[in-house]
ZABA-805234 format. One record per atom (N, C-alpha, C, O): x, y, z; residue in one letter. Coordinates in pm, whole numbers, plus 50000, padded with zeros to 5 digits. Example, Ala and Ser with C-alpha at 12.3 -4.5 7.8 and 13.67 -1.06 7.14 Angstrom:
<rs>
513194943150780a512304955050780a513204967050780a514244966850846a512854977550708s513674989450714s512905000350787s513415011450804s
</rs>
This chain:
<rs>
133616897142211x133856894742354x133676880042385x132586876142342x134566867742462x134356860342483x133956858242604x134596862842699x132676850142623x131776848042700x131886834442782x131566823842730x132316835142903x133116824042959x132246822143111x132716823343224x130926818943075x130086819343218x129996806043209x128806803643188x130576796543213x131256785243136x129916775043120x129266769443208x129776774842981x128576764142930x129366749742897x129516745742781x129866742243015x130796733642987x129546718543001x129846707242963x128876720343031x127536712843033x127266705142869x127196693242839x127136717442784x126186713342654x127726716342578x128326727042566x128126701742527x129316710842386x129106713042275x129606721042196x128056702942262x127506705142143x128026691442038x127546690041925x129226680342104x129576673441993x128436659842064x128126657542181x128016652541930x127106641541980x127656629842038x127116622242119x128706629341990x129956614342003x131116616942017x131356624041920x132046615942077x133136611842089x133946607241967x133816595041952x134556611541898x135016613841734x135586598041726x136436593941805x135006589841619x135816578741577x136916576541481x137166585341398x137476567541484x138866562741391x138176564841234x138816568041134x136856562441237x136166558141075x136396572441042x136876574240931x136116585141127x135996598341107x137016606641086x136936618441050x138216598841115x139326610241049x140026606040935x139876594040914x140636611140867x141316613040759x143026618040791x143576627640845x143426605340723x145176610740741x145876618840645x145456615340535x146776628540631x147076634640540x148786638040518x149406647140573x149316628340424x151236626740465x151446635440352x150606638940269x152946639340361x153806644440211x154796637040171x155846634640230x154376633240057x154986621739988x157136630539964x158246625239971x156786641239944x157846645539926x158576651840034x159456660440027x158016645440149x158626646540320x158916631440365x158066622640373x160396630140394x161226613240439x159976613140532x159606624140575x159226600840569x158896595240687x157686594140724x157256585940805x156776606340640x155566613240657x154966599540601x154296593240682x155046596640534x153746582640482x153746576440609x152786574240683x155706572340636x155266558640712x154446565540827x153266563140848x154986571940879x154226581741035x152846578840992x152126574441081x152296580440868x150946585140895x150466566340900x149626561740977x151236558740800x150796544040803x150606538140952x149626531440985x151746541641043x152286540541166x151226541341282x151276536541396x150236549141219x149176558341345x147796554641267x146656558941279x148146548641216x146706542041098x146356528041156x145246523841188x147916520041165x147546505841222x147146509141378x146236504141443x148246520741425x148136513441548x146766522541612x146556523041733x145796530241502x144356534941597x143496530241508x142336534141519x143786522041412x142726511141309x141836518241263x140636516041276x142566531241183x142136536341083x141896531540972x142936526940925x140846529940891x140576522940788x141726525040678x142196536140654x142006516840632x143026520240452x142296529340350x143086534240270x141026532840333x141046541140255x141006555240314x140816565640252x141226553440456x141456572240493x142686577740552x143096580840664x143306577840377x144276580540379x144906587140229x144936582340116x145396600740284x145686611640136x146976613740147x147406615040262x147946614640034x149086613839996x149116630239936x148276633539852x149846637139972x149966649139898x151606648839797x152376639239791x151776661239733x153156666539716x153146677539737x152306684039676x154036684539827x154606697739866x155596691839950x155896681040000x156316714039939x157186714739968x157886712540123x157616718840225x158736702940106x159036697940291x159726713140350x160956713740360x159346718640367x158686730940443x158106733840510x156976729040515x158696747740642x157536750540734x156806765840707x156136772740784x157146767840587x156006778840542x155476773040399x156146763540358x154516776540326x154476773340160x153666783740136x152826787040220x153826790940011x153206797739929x151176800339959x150856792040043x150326806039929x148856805239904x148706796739783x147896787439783x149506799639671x148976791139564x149616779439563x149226771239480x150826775339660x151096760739677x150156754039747x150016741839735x149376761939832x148456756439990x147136753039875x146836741539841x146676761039843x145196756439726x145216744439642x144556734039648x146666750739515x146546733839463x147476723139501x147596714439415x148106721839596x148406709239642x148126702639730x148516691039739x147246709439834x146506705139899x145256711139939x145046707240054x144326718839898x142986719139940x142646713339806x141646706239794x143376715939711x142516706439565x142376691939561x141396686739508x143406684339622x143426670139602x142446665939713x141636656739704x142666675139834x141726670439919x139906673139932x139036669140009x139956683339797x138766680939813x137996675639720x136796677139697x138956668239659x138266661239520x138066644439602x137266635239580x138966645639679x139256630739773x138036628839842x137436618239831x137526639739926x136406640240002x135396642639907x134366638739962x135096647039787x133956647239712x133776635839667x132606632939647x134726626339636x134676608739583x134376603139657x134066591339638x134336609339787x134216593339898x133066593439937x132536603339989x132306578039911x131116574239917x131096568140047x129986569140101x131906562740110x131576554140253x131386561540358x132046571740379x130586557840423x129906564140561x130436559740662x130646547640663x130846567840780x130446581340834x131296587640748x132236582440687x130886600240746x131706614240724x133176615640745x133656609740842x133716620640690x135296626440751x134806637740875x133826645040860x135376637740959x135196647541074x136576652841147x136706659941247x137406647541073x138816649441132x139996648741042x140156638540974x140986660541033x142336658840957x143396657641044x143706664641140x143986645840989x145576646841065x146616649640972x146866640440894x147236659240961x148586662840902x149546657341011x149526655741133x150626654940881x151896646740966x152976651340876x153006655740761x153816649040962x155456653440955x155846658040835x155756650340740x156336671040817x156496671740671x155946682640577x156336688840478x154886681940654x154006693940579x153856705640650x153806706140773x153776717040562x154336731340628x153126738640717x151936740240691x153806741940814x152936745040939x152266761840895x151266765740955x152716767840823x152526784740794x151696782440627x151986775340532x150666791440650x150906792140500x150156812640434x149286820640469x151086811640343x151326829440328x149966834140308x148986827740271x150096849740344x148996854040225x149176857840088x150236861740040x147746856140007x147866861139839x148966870739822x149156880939888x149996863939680x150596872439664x150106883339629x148876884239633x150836894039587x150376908939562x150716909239429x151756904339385x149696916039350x150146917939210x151076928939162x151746931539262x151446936139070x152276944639061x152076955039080x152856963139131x150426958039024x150046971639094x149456971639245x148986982239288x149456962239312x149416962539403x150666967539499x150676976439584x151846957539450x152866965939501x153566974839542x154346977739633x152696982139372x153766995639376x152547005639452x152957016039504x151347003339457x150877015439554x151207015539687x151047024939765x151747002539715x152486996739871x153427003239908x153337007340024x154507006439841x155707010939762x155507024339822x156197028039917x154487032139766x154197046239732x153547048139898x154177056139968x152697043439943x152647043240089x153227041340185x152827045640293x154307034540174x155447034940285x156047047740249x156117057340325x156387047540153x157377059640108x156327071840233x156597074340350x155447075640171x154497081440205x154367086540385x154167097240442x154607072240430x154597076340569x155477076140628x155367079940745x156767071740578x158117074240610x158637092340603x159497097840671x157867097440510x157867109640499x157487117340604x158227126240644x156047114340672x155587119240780x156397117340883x157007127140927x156557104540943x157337101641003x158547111341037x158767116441147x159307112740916x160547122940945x160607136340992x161577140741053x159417144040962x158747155040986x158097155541191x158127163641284x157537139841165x157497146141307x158727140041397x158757145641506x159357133741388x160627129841422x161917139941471x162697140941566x161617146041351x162697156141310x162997173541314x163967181141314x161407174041318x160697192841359x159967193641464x158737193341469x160937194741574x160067197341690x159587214641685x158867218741775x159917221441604x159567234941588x157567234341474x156877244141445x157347222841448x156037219541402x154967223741534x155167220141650x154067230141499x152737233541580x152017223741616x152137214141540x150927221541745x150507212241847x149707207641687x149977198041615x148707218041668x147547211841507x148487206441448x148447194541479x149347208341377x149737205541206x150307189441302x149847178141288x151607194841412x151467176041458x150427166241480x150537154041469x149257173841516x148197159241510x147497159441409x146757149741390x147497169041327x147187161041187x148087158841090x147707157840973x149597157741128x150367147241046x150077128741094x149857118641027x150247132241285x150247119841329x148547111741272x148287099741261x147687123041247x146117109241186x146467110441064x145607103841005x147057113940998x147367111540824x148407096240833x148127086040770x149777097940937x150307087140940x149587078140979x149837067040929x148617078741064x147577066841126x147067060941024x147257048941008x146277068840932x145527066440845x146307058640705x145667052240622x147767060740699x148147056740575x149007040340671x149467030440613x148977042040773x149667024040839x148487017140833x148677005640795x146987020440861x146047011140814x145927007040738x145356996140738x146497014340586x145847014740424x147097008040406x147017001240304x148357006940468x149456995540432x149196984340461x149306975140380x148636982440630x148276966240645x147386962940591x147296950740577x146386970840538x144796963340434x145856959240287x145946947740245x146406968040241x147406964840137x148196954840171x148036945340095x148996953040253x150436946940304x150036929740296x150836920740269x148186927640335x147976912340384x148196908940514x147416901940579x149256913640558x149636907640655x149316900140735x149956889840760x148156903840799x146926899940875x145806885340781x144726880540815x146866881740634x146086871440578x147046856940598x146866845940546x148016861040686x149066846340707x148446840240797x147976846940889x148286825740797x147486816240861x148506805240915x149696804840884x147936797440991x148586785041050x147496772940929x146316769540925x148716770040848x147886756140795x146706749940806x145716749140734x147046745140924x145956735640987x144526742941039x143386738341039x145016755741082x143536766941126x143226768940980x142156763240962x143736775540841x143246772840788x142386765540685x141356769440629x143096753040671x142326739040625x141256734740691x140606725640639x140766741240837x139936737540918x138656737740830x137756729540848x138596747740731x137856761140654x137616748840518x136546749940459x138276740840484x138126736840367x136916731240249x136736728340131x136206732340401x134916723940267x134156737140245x132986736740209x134866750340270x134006763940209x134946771240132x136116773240165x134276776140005x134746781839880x135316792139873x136266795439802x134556799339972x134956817139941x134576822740126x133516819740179x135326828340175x135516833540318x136626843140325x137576841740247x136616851740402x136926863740432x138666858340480x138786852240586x139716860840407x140926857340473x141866866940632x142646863440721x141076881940584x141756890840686x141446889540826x140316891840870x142536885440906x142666884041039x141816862741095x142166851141073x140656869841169x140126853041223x138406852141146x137696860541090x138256837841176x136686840241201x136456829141297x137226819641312x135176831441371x134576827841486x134676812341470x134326807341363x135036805941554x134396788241549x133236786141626x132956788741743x132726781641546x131496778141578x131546768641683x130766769541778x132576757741672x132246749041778x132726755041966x132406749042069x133506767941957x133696773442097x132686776242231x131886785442248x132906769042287x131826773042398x131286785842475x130376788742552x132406792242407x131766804442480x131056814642373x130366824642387x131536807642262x129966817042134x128786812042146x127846816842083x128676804042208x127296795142213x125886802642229x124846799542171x126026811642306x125116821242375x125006836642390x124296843342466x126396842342246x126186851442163x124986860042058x124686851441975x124436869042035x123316868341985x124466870341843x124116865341736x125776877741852x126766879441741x127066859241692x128016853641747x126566854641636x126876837341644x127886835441509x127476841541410x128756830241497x129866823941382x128946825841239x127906820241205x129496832541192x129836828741040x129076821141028x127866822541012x129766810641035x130076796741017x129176786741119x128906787441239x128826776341003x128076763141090x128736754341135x129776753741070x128666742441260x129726733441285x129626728141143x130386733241062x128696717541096x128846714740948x130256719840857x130886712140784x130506731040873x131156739340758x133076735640816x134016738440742x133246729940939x134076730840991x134756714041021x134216705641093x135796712540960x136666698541026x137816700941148x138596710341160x137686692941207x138656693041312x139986689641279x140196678041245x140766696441281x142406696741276x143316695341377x143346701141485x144266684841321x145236678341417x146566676941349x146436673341232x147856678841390x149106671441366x149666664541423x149696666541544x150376653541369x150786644741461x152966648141370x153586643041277x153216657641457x154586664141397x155426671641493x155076677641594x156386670541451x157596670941565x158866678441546x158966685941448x159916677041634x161466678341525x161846667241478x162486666741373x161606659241530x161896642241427x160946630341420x160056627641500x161306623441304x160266613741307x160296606641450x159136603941483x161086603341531x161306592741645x160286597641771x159606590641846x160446614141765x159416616741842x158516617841846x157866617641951x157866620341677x156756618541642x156146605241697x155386604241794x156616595441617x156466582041701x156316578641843x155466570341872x156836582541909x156816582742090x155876594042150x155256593142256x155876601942086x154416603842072x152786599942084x151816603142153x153076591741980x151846580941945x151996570242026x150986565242077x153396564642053x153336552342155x152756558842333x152016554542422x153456568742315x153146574142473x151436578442486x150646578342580x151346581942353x149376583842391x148766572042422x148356572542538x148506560942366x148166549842346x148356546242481x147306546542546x149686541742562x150296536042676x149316541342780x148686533042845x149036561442814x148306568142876x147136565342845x146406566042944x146566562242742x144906561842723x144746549742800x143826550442882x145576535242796x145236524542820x145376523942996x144466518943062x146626529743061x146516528643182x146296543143242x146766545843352x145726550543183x145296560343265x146646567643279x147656563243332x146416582143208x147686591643280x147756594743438x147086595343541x148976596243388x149066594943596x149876608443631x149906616743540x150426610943730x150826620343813x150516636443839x149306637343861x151096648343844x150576658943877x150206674243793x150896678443700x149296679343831x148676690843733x149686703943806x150066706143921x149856710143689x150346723843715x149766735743636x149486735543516x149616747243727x148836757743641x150036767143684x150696766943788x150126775343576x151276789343629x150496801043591x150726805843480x149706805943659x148996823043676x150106826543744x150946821943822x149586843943645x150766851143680x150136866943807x150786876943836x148506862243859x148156870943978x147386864944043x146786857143969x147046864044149x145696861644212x144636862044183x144046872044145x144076848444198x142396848144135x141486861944146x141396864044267x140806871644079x139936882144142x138326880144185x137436873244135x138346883444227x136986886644346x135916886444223x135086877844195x136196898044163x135076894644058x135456891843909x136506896743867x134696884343829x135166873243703x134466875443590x134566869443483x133256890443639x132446884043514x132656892443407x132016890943303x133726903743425x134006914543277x135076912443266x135106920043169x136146908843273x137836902943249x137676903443080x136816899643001x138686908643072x139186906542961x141006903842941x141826902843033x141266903142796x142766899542791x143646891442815x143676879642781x144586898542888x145426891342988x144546887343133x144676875643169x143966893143188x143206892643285x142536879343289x142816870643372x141396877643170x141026867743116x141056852643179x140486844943256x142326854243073x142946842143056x144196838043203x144566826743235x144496847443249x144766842943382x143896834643505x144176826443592x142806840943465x141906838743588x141116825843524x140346819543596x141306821943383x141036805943311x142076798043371x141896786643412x143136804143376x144276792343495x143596785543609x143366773443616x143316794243696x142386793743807x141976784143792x142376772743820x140676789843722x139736777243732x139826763443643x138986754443642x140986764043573x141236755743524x141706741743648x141586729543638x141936745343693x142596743543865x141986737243963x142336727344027x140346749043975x139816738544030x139056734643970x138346727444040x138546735143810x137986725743754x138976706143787x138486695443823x140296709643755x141206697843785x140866690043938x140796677943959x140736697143999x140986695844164x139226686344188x139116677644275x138166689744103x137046682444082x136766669744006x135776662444006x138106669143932x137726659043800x138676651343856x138146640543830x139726648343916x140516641443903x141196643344045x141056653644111x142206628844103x142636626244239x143726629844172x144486623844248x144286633544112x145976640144087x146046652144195x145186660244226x147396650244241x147546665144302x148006675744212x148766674044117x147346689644261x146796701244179x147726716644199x147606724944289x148436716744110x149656730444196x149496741644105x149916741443989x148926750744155x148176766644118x149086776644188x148976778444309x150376786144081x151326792444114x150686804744067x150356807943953x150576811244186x150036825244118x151136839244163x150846848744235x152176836944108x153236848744114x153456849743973x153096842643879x154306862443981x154506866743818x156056858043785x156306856143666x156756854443858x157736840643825x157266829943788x156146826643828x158156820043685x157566805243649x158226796443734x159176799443806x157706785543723x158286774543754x159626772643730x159886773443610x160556770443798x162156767843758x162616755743795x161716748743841x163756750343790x163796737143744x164056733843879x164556740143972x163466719543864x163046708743933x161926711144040x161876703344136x160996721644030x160176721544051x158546718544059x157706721944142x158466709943923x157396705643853x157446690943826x157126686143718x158076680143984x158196670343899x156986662143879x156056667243942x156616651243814x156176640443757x154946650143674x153906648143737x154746657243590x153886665743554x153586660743413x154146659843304x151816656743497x150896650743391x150176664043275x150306660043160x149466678543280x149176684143252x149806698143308x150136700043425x149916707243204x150056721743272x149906732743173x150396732843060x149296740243218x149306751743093x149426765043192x148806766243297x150546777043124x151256787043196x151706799243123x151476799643002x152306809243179x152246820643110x153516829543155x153966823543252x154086837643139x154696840342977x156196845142995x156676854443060x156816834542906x158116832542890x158366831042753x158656819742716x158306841942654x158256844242524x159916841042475x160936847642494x159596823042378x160086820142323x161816816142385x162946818642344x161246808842500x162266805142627x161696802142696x161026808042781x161956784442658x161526769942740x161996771842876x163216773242889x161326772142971x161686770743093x161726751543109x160876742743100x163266752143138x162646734943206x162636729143334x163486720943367x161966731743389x161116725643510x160286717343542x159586717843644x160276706943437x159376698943445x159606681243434x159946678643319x159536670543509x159896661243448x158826653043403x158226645743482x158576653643296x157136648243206x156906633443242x157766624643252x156016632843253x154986616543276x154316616843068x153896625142988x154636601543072x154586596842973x152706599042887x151766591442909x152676607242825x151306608242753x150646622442802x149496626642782x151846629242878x152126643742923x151296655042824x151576654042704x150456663942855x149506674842765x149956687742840x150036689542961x150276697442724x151196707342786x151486722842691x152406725842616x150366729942731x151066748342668x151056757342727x150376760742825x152136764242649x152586776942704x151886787342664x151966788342542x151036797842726x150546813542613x151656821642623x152036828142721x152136820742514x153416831142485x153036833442330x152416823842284x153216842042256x152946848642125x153656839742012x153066840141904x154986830742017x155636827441883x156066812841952x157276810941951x155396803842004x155926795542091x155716781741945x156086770141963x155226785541839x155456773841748x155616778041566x155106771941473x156636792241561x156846794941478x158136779741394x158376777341276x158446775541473x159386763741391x158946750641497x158706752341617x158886738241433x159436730341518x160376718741466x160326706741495x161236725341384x162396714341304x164046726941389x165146722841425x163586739941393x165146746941357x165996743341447x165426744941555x166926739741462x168116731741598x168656748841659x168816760441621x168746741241763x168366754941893x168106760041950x168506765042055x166606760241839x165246762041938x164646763042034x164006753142070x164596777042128x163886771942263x162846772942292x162456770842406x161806777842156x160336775742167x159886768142222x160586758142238x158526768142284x158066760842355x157646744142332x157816732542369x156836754542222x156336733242158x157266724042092x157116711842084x158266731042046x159406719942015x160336713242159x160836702142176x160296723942235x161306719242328x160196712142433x160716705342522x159226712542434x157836706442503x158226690642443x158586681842521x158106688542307x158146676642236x159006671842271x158806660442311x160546677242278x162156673742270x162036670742406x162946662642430x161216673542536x161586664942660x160686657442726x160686655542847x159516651142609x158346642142671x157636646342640x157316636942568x156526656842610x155426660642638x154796650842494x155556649342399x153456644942489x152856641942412x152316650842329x152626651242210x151376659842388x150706666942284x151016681042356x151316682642474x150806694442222x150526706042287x150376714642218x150596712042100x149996727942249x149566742242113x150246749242119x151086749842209x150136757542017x150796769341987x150676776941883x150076771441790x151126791041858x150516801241771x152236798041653x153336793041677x151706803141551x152566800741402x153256814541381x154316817441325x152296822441444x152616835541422x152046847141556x151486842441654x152226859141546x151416864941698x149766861641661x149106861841557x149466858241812x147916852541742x146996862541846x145786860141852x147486872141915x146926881242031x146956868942162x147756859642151x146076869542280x146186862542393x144986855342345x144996843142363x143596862442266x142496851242226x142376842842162x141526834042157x143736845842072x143856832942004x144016818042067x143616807842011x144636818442184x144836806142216x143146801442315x142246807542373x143496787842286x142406780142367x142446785142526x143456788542588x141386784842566x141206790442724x141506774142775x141236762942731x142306780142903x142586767242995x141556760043051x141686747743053x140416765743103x139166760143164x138686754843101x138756743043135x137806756842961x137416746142902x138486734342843x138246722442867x139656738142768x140476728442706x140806718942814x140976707842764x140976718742956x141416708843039x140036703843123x140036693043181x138866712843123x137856702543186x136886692243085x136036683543108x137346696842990x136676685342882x137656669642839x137336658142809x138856676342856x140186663042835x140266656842956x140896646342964x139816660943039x139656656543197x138636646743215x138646636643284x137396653543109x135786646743157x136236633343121x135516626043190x136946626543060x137086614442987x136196607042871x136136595242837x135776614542841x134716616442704x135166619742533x135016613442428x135886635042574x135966643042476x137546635042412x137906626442492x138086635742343x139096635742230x140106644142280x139886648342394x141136647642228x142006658842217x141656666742149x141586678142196x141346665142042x140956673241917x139706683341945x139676695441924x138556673742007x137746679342070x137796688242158x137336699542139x138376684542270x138946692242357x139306704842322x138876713442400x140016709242223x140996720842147x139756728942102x139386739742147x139316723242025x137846729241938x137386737242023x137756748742048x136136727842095x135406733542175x135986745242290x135226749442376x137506750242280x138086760542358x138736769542287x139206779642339x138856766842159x139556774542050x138246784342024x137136780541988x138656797942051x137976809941992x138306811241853x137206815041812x139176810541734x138896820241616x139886804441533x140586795141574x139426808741417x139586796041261x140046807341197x139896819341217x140656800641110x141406807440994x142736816041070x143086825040994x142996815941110x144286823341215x145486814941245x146136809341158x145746814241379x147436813341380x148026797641484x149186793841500x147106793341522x146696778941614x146996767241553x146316765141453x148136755541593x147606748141563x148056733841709x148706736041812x147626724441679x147496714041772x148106703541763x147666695941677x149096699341828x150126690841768x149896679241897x150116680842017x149426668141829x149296656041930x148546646541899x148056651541798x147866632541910x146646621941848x145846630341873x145876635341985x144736635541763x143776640841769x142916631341862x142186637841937x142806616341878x141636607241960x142376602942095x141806594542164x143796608942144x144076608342301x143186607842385x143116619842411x142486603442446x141546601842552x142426601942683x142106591342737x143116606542742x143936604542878x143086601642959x143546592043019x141876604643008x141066600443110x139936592143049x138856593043108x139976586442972x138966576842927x138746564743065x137556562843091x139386559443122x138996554843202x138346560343348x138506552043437x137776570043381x137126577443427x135686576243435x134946576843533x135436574343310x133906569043231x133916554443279x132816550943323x134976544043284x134286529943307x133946530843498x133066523543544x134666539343582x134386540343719x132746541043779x132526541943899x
</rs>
């Protein structure tokens, strides 16, 4: 259960993440990816030695045993060599490298009992499909036999072991962890005060970032447009799209419910932090075009896998959609996913799921925008500390060290 009586007070990070602390990570066998990553090295004076060269496949899925040894092996022999202080505390993947990565293949006898279980419940299936002259008993105990044999396919099947890259590299400096479905992040604010507490220690956990696009150019404008916003302050207007009216009472929500009523207050968390004007749509319609202009921030709900464009983006623009598949590609031409077509008309940074990630998968709006707001936290940070579950389907595409309100702090 996520616990959202919002501990936005204590985050738990000590500093504000530095340039010394992240680590860049290109594919040598992806056009552009070095320079991109060289590109974002000079211009946030990242040191020269933090910086890892991989080979894989320029791809937006790769294999489990491509994901281990071509990149959690080099990288963790990279980070076991490196003697200079501070710590790595941050990965940036860039352009090039595959956003999905599978679960363990299946061996042969694995297969074939797979094989033998579909068969299996395809059988049932037909029976109750097909004999409505079957008795009330014998139908409900075909339908818990079929129940029982679709569980024993997806524990078989994996399915539930396909990850988003970057959620799972988050994981990397630990050996052996549970691949099926999520596990808890430790750094989320609302586990904080769980007696159920993560797995996992912040220690055990790096912060993950991409800086990746549909093309290198935007990648790049990207990085120029963060930089431009950090230095003069992002400017113009917040948009939230809830899809009901705030409720009366907040403190058992779950779901969809939830995360609507994180719009909210995402809202007037905004309406406290910042002189931008603040536009909180609470109908089950979105925004339609030309309704959203000069729009500095917005996060909204649900237009599955169909960019609404209504928006005319301000330069260094932070921006997601909760919709279920909103960043299964962001190269395929056509595309009207969100985070590609987010990228393709301005937006600097923004999230999205690789695969269905449920509604908890995504970062809650209230914390992810009152911490990028405080002018303190990072982007990266920001994401963390609102991201419920690691190892799953999330990832974060934007300068992990965007500060948009950094000037906030010199006032």
């Amino acid at each position: 259960m996520l616990n959202l009586g919002l501990l936005l007070g204590a985050a738990g990070v000590c500093c504000a993440l530095q340039p010394e602390e992240v680590l860049l990570i290109a594919n040598r066998n992806a056009a552009e990816s070095l320079a991109l990553a060289r590109y974002y090295q000079q211009k946030r004076q990242i040191p020269p030695t933090n910086l890892l060269t991989v080979r894989m496949g320029d791809t937006e899925d790769c294999s489990r045993e491509e994901y281990l040894q071509q990149l959690v092996l080099p990288l963790r022999e990279f980070l076991k060599k490196r003697t200079v202080l501070p710590p790595i505390k941050c990965l940036v993947l860039f352009y090039g490298l595959p956003l999905r990565v599978a679960a363990p293949e299946l061996s042969h006898t694995d297969w074939k009992r797979l094989e033998e279980l579909k068969f299996e419940k395809r059988e049932i299936d037909w029976q109750l499909d097909q004999r409505p002259e079957l008795a009330a008993e014998e139908r409900q105990r075909l339908a818990g036999q079929a129940g029982r044999l679709e569980q024993r396919i997806k524990q078989l099947d994996r399915r539930d072991q396909l990850a988003a890259l970057d959620s799972e590299l988050a994981l990397v400096l630990n050996d052996n962890y549970p691949l099926e479905r999520w596990l808890l992040n430790p750094y989320f604010v609302g586990f904080q005060k769980l007696s159920d507490r993560p797995q996992l220690a912040k220690q055990q956990v790096l912060l993950v970032a991409r800086l990746d696009g549909p093309t290198p150019a935007i990648v790049r404008r990207m990085i120029a447009d963060s930089l431009q916003a950090e230095a003069e302050g992002l400017r113009g207007r917040v948009y939230f799209d809830a899809r009901w009216p705030q409720p009366a009472e907040q403190d058992r929500l779950k779901g969809y419910a939830l995360y609507d009523n994180s719009l909210h207050r995402a809202a007037r968390q905004a309406k406290k932090l910042t002189r931008m004007p603040v536009v909180i749509d609470q109908q089950e319609r979105l925004f339609q075009s030309g309704e959203a202009p000069l729009a500095a921030l917005y996060s909204g709900w649900y237009s599955l896998a169909k960019y609404v464009d209504a928006f005319e983006w301000q330069p260094g623009a932070v921006a997601y959609h909760i919709a279920s598949a909103e960043c299964v590609t962001l190269k395929r031409a056509g595309s009207q996913l969100w985070c590609k077509r987010l990228l393709e008309d301005g937006v600097a940074a923004t999230v999205g799921p690789v695969a269905e990630p449920y509604v908890y998968g995504f970062p809650l709006p209230e914390p992810f925008f009152t911490y990028l707001l405080d002018g303190y936290y990072t982007l990266v940070e920001s994401y963390f500390l609102s991201l419920p579950y690691l190892s799953w389907q999330m990832v974060l595409i934007g300068d992990p060290l965007y500060r948009p309100f950094r000037n906030r702090l010199r006032q």
